[in-house]
C-alpha positions as CSV (number, residue, x, y, z in Angstrom):
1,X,0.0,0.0,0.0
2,X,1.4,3.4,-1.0
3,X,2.8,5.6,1.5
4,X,3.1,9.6,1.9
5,X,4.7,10.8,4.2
6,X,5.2,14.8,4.7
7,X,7.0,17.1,7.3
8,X,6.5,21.1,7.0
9,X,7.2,24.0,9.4
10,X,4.5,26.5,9.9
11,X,5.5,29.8,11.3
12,X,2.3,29.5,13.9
13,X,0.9,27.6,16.9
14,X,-0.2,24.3,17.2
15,X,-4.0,25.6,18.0
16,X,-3.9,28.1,14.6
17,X,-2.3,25.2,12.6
18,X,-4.8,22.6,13.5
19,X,-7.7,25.3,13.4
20,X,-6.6,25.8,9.8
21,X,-5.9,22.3,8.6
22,X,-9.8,21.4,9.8
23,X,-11.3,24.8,7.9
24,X,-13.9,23.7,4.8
25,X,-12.7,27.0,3.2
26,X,-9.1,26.9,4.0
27,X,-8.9,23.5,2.6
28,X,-11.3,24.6,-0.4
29,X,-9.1,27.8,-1.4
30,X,-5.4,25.7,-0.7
31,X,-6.4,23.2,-3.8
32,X,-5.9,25.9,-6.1
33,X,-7.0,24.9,-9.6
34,X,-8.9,21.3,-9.1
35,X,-11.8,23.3,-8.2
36,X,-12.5,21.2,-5.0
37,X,-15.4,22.6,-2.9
38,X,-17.4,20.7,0.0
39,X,-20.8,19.2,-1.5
40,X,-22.5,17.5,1.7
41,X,-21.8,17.2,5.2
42,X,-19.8,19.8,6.7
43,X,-19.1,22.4,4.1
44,X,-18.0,25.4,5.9
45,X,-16.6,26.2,9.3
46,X,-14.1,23.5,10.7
47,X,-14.8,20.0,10.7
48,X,-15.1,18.2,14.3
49,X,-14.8,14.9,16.1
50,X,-16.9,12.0,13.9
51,X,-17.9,15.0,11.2
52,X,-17.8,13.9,7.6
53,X,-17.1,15.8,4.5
54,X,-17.6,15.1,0.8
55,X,-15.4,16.9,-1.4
56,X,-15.8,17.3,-4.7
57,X,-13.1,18.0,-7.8
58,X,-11.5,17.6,-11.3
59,X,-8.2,15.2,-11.0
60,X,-6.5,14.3,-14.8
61,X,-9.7,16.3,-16.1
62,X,-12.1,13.7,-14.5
63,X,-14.8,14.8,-12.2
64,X,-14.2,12.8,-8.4
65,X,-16.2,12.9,-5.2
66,X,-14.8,11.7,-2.0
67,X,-16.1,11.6,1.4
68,X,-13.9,11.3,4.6
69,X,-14.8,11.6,8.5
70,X,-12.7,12.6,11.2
71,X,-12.3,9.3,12.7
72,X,-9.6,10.5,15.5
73,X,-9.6,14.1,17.5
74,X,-6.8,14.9,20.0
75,X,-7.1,19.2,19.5
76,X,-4.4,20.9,19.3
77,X,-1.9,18.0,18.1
78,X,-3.8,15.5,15.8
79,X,-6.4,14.0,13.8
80,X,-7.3,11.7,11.2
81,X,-9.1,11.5,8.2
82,X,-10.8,8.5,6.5
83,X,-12.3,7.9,3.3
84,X,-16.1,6.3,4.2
85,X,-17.1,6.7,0.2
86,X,-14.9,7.5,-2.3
87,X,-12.8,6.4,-5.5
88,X,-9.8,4.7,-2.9
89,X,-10.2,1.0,-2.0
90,X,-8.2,2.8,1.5
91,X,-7.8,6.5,2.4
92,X,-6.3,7.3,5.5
93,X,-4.4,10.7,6.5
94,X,-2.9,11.0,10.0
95,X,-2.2,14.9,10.6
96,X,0.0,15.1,12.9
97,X,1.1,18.8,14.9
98,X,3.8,19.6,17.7
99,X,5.4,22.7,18.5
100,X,8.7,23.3,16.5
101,X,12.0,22.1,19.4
102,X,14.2,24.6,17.9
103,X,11.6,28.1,18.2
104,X,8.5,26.7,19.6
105,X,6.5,29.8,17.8
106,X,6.3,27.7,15.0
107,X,4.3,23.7,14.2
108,X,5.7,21.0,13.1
109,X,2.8,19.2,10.5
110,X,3.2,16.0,9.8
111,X,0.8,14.1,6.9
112,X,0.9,10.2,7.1
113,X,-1.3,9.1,4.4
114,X,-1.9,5.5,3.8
115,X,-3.9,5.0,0.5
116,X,-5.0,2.2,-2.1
117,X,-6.8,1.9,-5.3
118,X,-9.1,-0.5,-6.5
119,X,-8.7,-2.5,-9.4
120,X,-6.2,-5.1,-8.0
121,X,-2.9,-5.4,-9.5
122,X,-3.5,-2.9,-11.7
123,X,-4.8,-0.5,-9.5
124,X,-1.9,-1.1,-7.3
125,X,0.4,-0.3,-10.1
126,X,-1.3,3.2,-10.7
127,X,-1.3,4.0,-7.1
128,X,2.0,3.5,-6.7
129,X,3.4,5.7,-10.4
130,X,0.8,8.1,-11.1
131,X,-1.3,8.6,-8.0
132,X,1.5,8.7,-4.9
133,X,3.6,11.1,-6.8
134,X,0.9,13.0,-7.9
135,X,-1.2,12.9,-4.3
136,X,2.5,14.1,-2.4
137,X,2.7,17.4,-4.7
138,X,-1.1,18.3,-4.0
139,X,-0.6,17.6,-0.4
140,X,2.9,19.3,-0.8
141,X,1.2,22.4,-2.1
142,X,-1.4,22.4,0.4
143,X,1.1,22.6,2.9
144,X,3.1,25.3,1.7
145,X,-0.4,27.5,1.1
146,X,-1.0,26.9,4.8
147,X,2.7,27.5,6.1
148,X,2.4,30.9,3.8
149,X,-1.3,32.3,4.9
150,X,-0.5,31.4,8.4
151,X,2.8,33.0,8.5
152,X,2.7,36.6,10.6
């Protein structure tokens, strides 16, 4: 099963990071051109304990709808997210936050995300060439957009 697995420094608090990373419109305005806006469930405002989502978006020009609930809560320093319908045979994203060692004005955000596609071997095959690479530059960007609109 493919793996991504991302560290970033944001230049704000645990509290502000995890505030951000669970804000529908944060998360909606970070995905930049895929168009990705919150359909059903919670679609604005930040997502809580046992809260679901679904998401929809154009990835490789195809239209996708995924829904994910926050299956784990532990405010300010981590969550999870998991696919309950959706185009992944597995979606799981651990987020991770703890205050930077070296300046403690600063997060530490780190995305564990455990995935897998359907369509066995196959699917297997395009999960781990086309969609890993292409999942760690979205989540990449994501990041950055958060460490940027956070910063000062």
């Amino acid at each position: 099963m493919p793996r991504i697995d991302l560290v970033t420094v944001v230049p704000a608090s645990p509290d502000s990071v995890f505030a951000a990373c669970l804000d529908v419109g944060v998360h909606t305005v970070s995905m930049g051109t895929s168009g990705e806006r919150a359909i059903d469930g919670v679609t604005s405002g930040c997502l809580g304990p046992g809260q679901t989502v679904t998401w929809q978006a154009r990835h490789f020009g195809l239209p996708w709808r995924m829904t994910v609930q926050i299956t784990e809560y532990e405010a300010p320093h981590r969550f999870v997210d998991e696919q309950v319908d959706g185009p992944f045979r597995r979606w799981r994203h651990e987020h991770m936050l703890n205050p930077d060692p070296d300046d403690p004005t600063k997060t530490v955000m780190h995305d564990v995300v455990d995935f897998a596609a359907p369509g066995g071997p196959a699917g297997a095959l395009v999960a781990a060439v086309v969609l890993r690479p292409y999942l760690q530059r979205l989540i990449g960007r994501r990041n950055r957009f958060l460490a940027h609109s956070l910063a000062g």
